[in-house]
C-alpha positions, 0 to 999 in steps of 0.5 A: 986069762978068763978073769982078763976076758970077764974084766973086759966084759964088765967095762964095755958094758960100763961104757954102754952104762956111761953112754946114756949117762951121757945122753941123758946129763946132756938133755937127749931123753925127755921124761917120755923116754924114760917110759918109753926105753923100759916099754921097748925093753919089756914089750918088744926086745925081750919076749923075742930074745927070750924065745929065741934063747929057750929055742937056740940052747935048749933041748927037750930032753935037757928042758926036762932034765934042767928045770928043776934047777929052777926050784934052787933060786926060789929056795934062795929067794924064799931062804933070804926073804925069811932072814930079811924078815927077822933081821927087820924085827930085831933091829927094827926096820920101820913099819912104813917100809918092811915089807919093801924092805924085805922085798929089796933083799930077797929080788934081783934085777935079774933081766936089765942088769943079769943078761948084759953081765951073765953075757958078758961074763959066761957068755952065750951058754949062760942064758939058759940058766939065766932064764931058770933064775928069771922064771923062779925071780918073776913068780916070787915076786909078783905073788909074796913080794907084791903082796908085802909090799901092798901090806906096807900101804895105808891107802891100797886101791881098793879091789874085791879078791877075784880082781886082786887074783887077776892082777896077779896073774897078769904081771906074772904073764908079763910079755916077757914071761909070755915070751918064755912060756912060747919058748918052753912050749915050742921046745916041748913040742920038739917045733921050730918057727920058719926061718923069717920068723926066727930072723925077726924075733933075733934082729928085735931081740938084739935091742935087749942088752944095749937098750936096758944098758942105756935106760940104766945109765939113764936112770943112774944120771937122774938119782939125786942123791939130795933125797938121801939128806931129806931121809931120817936117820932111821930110814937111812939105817934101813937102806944100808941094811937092805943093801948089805942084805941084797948085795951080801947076803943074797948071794952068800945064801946062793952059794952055801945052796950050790955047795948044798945041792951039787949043780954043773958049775957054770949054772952055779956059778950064774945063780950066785952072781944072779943073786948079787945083783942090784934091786929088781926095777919093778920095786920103784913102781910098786912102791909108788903104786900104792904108796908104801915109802915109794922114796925109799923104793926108788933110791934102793933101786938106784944106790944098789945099782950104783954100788953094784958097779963096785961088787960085779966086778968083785964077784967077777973075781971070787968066782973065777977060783970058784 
Protein backbone atom coordinates (compact mmCIF):
# COMPACT_ATOMS: atom_id res chain seq x y z
CA UNK A 1 0.00 0.00 0.00
CA UNK A 2 2.62 2.48 0.97
CA UNK A 3 4.67 1.76 -2.44
CA UNK A 4 0.76 2.18 -4.27
CA UNK A 5 0.36 5.71 -2.38
CA UNK A 6 4.19 6.90 -3.19
CA UNK A 7 3.51 5.59 -6.90
CA UNK A 8 0.43 7.52 -7.20
CA UNK A 9 2.34 10.75 -5.65
CA UNK A 10 4.90 10.39 -8.54
CA UNK A 11 2.39 10.41 -11.51
CA UNK A 12 0.45 13.41 -10.29
CA UNK A 13 3.31 15.24 -9.98
CA UNK A 14 4.15 13.68 -13.58
CA UNK A 15 1.08 15.26 -14.80
CA UNK A 16 1.90 18.72 -13.28
CA UNK A 17 5.43 18.21 -14.99
CA UNK A 18 3.48 17.02 -18.43
CA UNK A 19 0.99 20.34 -18.08
CA UNK A 20 3.69 22.60 -18.78
CA UNK A 21 5.07 20.79 -21.12
CA UNK A 22 2.21 21.00 -22.90
CA UNK A 23 1.71 24.86 -22.31
CA UNK A 24 5.02 25.58 -23.33
CA UNK A 25 5.09 22.87 -26.86
CA UNK A 26 1.98 24.74 -27.39
CA UNK A 27 3.59 28.50 -27.42
CA UNK A 28 2.04 29.82 -23.83
CA UNK A 29 5.52 31.08 -22.11
CA UNK A 30 7.40 33.71 -23.81
CA UNK A 31 11.09 33.75 -23.29
CA UNK A 32 10.26 36.32 -20.22
CA UNK A 33 8.11 33.59 -18.69
CA UNK A 34 10.92 31.52 -18.39
CA UNK A 35 12.44 34.16 -15.97
CA UNK A 36 9.79 35.18 -14.52
CA UNK A 37 8.40 31.27 -13.22
CA UNK A 38 11.86 30.46 -11.51
CA UNK A 39 11.78 34.62 -10.07
CA UNK A 40 8.13 33.80 -8.63
CA UNK A 41 9.17 30.38 -7.15
CA UNK A 42 12.65 31.81 -5.46
CA UNK A 43 11.25 35.47 -4.47
CA UNK A 44 7.78 35.11 -3.61
CA UNK A 45 6.40 31.34 -2.93
CA UNK A 46 9.38 29.97 -1.40
CA UNK A 47 10.82 32.31 1.37
CA UNK A 48 6.80 32.32 3.06
CA UNK A 49 6.75 28.29 2.62
CA UNK A 50 9.53 27.99 4.24
CA UNK A 51 8.84 29.91 7.07
CA UNK A 52 5.84 28.57 7.47
CA UNK A 53 7.30 25.04 7.56
CA UNK A 54 10.15 25.69 10.26
CA UNK A 55 7.06 27.16 12.30
CA UNK A 56 4.41 24.48 11.55
CA UNK A 57 6.71 21.32 12.37
CA UNK A 58 9.28 22.45 14.17
CA UNK A 59 9.83 22.82 17.84
CA UNK A 60 12.41 24.71 19.81
CA UNK A 61 13.34 22.20 21.58
CA UNK A 62 13.65 19.46 18.32
CA UNK A 63 15.15 22.59 16.40
CA UNK A 64 18.00 22.21 18.75
CA UNK A 65 18.08 18.50 19.09
CA UNK A 66 17.66 17.79 15.08
CA UNK A 67 19.96 20.51 13.41
CA UNK A 68 23.09 18.75 13.81
CA UNK A 69 21.48 16.30 11.48
CA UNK A 70 22.20 18.95 8.92
CA UNK A 71 25.93 18.26 9.12
CA UNK A 72 25.16 14.26 7.64
CA UNK A 73 24.11 15.96 4.06
CA UNK A 74 27.14 18.19 3.89
CA UNK A 75 29.34 15.21 4.91
CA UNK A 76 27.88 13.46 1.80
CA UNK A 77 28.39 16.61 -0.24
CA UNK A 78 31.89 17.16 0.73
CA UNK A 79 32.37 13.02 0.67
CA UNK A 80 30.90 12.80 -3.31
CA UNK A 81 32.50 16.28 -4.09
CA UNK A 82 35.99 14.70 -3.38
CA UNK A 83 35.29 10.98 -5.37
CA UNK A 84 34.12 13.19 -8.26
CA UNK A 85 37.59 14.97 -7.98
CA UNK A 86 39.54 12.11 -8.30
CA UNK A 87 37.50 9.83 -10.58
CA UNK A 88 37.82 13.21 -13.07
CA UNK A 89 41.60 12.96 -13.08
CA UNK A 90 41.90 9.31 -13.47
CA UNK A 91 39.76 9.31 -16.24
CA UNK A 92 40.27 12.34 -17.53
CA UNK A 93 37.27 14.88 -17.39
CA UNK A 94 38.41 17.88 -19.68
CA UNK A 95 39.72 20.80 -17.96
CA UNK A 96 37.45 23.16 -19.56
CA UNK A 97 34.54 21.81 -17.47
CA UNK A 98 36.10 19.98 -14.10
CA UNK A 99 35.09 21.77 -11.74
CA UNK A 100 31.39 21.95 -13.29
CA UNK A 101 31.81 18.41 -13.42
CA UNK A 102 32.46 17.66 -9.99
CA UNK A 103 29.75 20.31 -8.95
CA UNK A 104 27.11 18.01 -11.00
CA UNK A 105 28.01 15.40 -8.87
CA UNK A 106 27.99 16.47 -5.64
CA UNK A 107 24.58 19.22 -6.01
CA UNK A 108 21.15 18.32 -5.87
CA UNK A 109 18.12 19.98 -7.06
CA UNK A 110 17.06 20.02 -3.57
CA UNK A 111 14.02 22.87 -3.57
CA UNK A 112 12.09 22.69 -7.32
CA UNK A 113 12.13 18.81 -7.88
CA UNK A 114 13.10 17.73 -3.46
CA UNK A 115 9.87 19.46 -2.06
CA UNK A 116 7.13 18.09 -4.72
CA UNK A 117 8.73 14.44 -4.68
CA UNK A 118 9.80 14.18 -0.59
CA UNK A 119 5.80 15.66 -0.38
CA UNK A 120 4.57 13.32 -2.53
CA UNK A 121 6.39 10.43 -1.16
CA UNK A 122 6.72 11.01 2.98
CA UNK A 123 4.31 13.60 3.00
CA UNK A 124 3.92 16.86 5.27
CA UNK A 125 6.13 15.35 8.00
CA UNK A 126 9.10 15.09 5.40
CA UNK A 127 9.59 19.11 5.07
CA UNK A 128 11.37 19.60 8.02
CA UNK A 129 14.25 17.58 6.88
CA UNK A 130 13.89 18.43 3.60
CA UNK A 131 14.92 22.04 4.91
CA UNK A 132 18.37 20.50 6.84
CA UNK A 133 19.40 19.00 3.23
CA UNK A 134 18.28 22.79 1.76
CA UNK A 135 20.37 24.53 4.43
CA UNK A 136 23.80 21.99 4.38
CA UNK A 137 22.95 22.06 -0.01
CA UNK A 138 22.87 25.92 -0.40
CA UNK A 139 26.14 26.66 1.81
CA UNK A 140 28.20 24.10 -0.05
CA UNK A 141 27.26 25.16 -3.13
CA UNK A 142 27.63 28.74 -3.07
CA UNK A 143 31.02 28.64 -1.12
CA UNK A 144 33.15 25.28 -2.77
CA UNK A 145 30.84 24.67 -5.87
CA UNK A 146 30.98 28.34 -6.86
CA UNK A 147 34.24 28.78 -6.50
CA UNK A 148 35.10 25.41 -8.76
CA UNK A 149 32.98 26.43 -11.09
CA UNK A 150 34.54 29.94 -11.42
CA UNK A 151 37.85 28.16 -11.71
CA UNK A 152 36.89 26.56 -14.58
CA UNK A 153 36.59 30.18 -16.63
CA UNK A 154 39.24 31.91 -18.66
CA UNK A 155 37.23 35.05 -18.90
CA UNK A 156 36.10 35.41 -14.93
CA UNK A 157 34.42 39.27 -14.08
CA UNK A 158 36.94 40.78 -12.70
CA UNK A 159 36.49 41.57 -8.76
CA UNK A 160 38.89 42.57 -5.96
CA UNK A 161 38.52 39.63 -2.89
CA UNK A 162 36.04 41.89 -0.68
CA UNK A 163 33.54 42.32 -3.67
CA UNK A 164 33.94 38.47 -4.36
CA UNK A 165 33.09 37.81 -0.50
CA UNK A 166 30.17 39.93 -1.04
CA UNK A 167 28.85 37.94 -3.82
CA UNK A 168 29.14 35.04 -1.89
CA UNK A 169 27.29 36.23 1.04
CA UNK A 170 24.81 37.34 -1.09
CA UNK A 171 23.33 34.25 -3.08
CA UNK A 172 23.92 32.53 0.32
CA UNK A 173 21.24 34.85 1.95
CA UNK A 174 18.91 33.98 -1.23
CA UNK A 175 15.44 34.98 -0.47
CA UNK A 176 14.58 31.60 0.28
CA UNK A 177 17.45 31.20 2.65
CA UNK A 178 16.41 34.30 4.28
CA UNK A 179 12.89 32.80 4.51
CA UNK A 180 14.57 29.77 6.55
CA UNK A 181 16.79 31.89 8.72
CA UNK A 182 13.00 34.25 9.66
CA UNK A 183 11.79 30.69 10.56
CA UNK A 184 14.63 29.15 12.69
CA UNK A 185 14.53 32.59 14.53
CA UNK A 186 11.13 32.61 15.24
CA UNK A 187 11.10 29.33 16.60
CA UNK A 188 14.20 30.03 18.57
CA UNK A 189 12.55 32.92 20.13
CA UNK A 190 9.36 30.45 20.94
CA UNK A 191 7.37 33.69 18.37
CA UNK A 192 4.46 32.94 16.23
CA UNK A 193 3.47 35.57 13.72
CA UNK A 194 -0.49 36.85 14.09
CA UNK A 195 -3.09 34.85 12.57
CA UNK A 196 -3.29 37.16 9.03
CA UNK A 197 0.25 37.12 8.54
CA UNK A 198 0.39 33.18 8.88
CA UNK A 199 -2.61 32.99 6.07
CA UNK A 200 -0.56 35.12 3.58
CA UNK A 201 2.53 33.60 3.98
CA UNK A 202 0.44 30.06 3.39
CA UNK A 203 -2.17 30.91 0.43
CA UNK A 204 1.85 32.40 -1.33
CA UNK A 205 3.63 29.54 -0.15
CA UNK A 206 1.03 26.95 -1.82
CA UNK A 207 2.33 28.38 -5.35
CA UNK A 208 5.72 26.76 -4.32
CA UNK A 209 5.23 22.87 -5.87
CA UNK A 210 2.67 23.42 -8.52
CA UNK A 211 4.78 26.79 -10.17
CA UNK A 212 8.31 24.87 -9.73
CA UNK A 213 6.38 21.49 -11.47
CA UNK A 214 5.57 23.78 -14.47
CA UNK A 215 8.76 25.68 -15.05
CA UNK A 216 10.29 21.95 -14.89
CA UNK A 217 7.85 20.82 -17.68
CA UNK A 218 8.84 23.82 -19.19
CA UNK A 219 12.45 23.72 -19.17
CA UNK A 220 12.12 19.74 -20.01
CA UNK A 221 9.98 20.94 -23.49
CA UNK A 222 12.96 23.30 -24.52
CA UNK A 223 16.04 20.62 -24.25
CA UNK A 224 17.40 20.11 -27.48
CA UNK A 225 18.58 17.24 -27.70
CA UNK A 226 20.33 18.27 -30.97
CA UNK A 227 23.27 19.90 -28.68
CA UNK A 228 24.09 16.75 -27.78
CA UNK A 229 25.18 15.87 -31.47
CA UNK A 230 27.24 19.38 -31.66
CA UNK A 231 29.25 17.95 -28.17
CA UNK A 232 32.65 15.96 -28.76
CA UNK A 233 32.97 12.43 -28.11
CA UNK A 234 34.65 13.43 -25.02
CA UNK A 235 32.47 15.81 -23.64
CA UNK A 236 29.69 13.35 -24.33
CA UNK A 237 31.68 10.69 -21.99
CA UNK A 238 31.85 13.60 -19.44
CA UNK A 239 28.29 14.00 -19.19
CA UNK A 240 27.50 10.16 -18.81
CA UNK A 241 29.62 10.15 -16.11
CA UNK A 242 28.44 12.92 -14.35
CA UNK A 243 25.07 11.56 -14.51
CA UNK A 244 25.98 8.30 -12.92
CA UNK A 245 27.78 10.08 -10.23
CA UNK A 246 24.72 12.55 -9.33
CA UNK A 247 22.16 10.10 -10.08
CA UNK A 248 24.18 6.87 -8.63
CA UNK A 249 26.67 7.32 -6.75
CA UNK A 250 25.30 10.38 -4.68
CA UNK A 251 22.81 8.65 -3.03
CA UNK A 252 24.80 5.57 -2.41
CA UNK A 253 27.21 7.90 -0.18
CA UNK A 254 24.03 8.94 1.44
CA UNK A 255 23.00 5.69 2.34
CA UNK A 256 26.24 4.02 3.39
CA UNK A 257 26.28 7.38 6.09
CA UNK A 258 22.59 6.79 7.31
CA UNK A 259 23.77 3.16 8.09
CA UNK A 260 27.12 4.92 9.48
CA UNK A 261 25.34 7.23 11.74
CA UNK A 262 22.20 6.00 12.87
CA UNK A 263 19.32 8.67 12.26
CA UNK A 264 15.20 8.29 12.53
CA UNK A 265 14.45 6.34 9.59
CA UNK A 266 12.13 8.86 7.76
CA UNK A 267 14.98 11.70 7.79
CA UNK A 268 17.08 8.85 6.20
CA UNK A 269 15.04 8.06 4.20
CA UNK A 270 14.39 11.72 2.96
CA UNK A 271 18.75 12.46 2.83
CA UNK A 272 18.91 9.38 0.36
CA UNK A 273 16.26 10.27 -1.91
CA UNK A 274 17.26 14.02 -1.49
CA UNK A 275 20.82 12.98 -2.59
CA UNK A 276 19.20 10.98 -5.86
CA UNK A 277 17.85 14.00 -7.41
CA UNK A 278 18.86 15.71 -10.47
CA UNK A 279 21.23 18.51 -10.92
CA UNK A 280 20.59 21.79 -8.93
CA UNK A 281 19.28 24.43 -11.37
CA UNK A 282 21.76 27.19 -10.38
CA UNK A 283 24.44 25.12 -12.16
CA UNK A 284 23.13 26.48 -15.69
CA UNK A 285 23.28 29.97 -14.45
CA UNK A 286 26.78 29.91 -13.15
CA UNK A 287 28.30 28.23 -15.81
CA UNK A 288 27.08 30.71 -18.59
CA UNK A 289 28.11 33.46 -15.91
CA UNK A 290 31.17 33.12 -16.40
CA UNK A 291 31.48 31.06 -19.09
CA UNK A 292 33.01 27.51 -18.10
CA UNK A 293 31.16 25.18 -21.00
CA UNK A 294 27.98 26.68 -20.10
CA UNK A 295 26.49 23.92 -22.85
CA UNK A 296 27.63 21.22 -20.89
CA UNK A 297 26.02 22.96 -17.74
CA UNK A 298 22.67 23.34 -19.23
CA UNK A 299 22.10 19.89 -20.71
CA UNK A 300 23.42 18.10 -17.23
CA UNK A 301 20.60 20.03 -15.58
CA UNK A 302 18.23 19.15 -18.31
CA UNK A 303 19.06 15.24 -19.29
CA UNK A 304 19.35 14.51 -15.39
CA UNK A 305 16.25 15.80 -14.73
CA UNK A 306 14.94 13.58 -17.80
CA UNK A 307 16.57 10.65 -16.33
CA UNK A 308 15.39 11.50 -12.86
CA UNK A 309 11.75 10.39 -13.98
CA UNK A 310 13.28 7.19 -14.42
CA UNK A 311 15.34 6.71 -11.17
CA UNK A 312 12.49 8.43 -8.78
CA UNK A 313 10.52 6.14 -9.13
CA UNK A 314 13.29 3.39 -8.69
CA UNK A 315 14.36 5.00 -5.43
CA UNK A 316 10.58 4.96 -4.59
CA UNK A 317 10.59 1.39 -4.31
CA UNK A 318 14.47 0.57 -2.99
CA UNK A 319 13.32 2.52 -0.04
CA UNK A 320 10.07 1.36 0.79
CA UNK A 321 11.96 -2.01 2.16
CA UNK A 322 14.32 0.13 3.30
Amino acid sequence: MAFLHGLQGILGLLLVVAVGWLLAARGWFSAEMGTLLPRLVTRVALPPFLMCTMLDFFKREDLLRNFSASLLPLLAMILTFVLAMWLGRRLGVARQHFGLFCVCVANPNTIFIGIPVNLALFGQQSLPFVLLYYFASTCFFWTVGHHYVRADSHVCPTQGLAAQIREVIGQILSPPMLGFLAGLGLVLADVRPPDFLMLAADFLGDLTTPLALIFIGMTVQGVDLRQLRRQGGHSLRDMALALVGRLVLAPLIMAVLVLIFPVPELMGKVFIMQASLPVIVQVAILSAYYRSDPQFGALMVSLSTLCSALTIPVYMLLLQGW
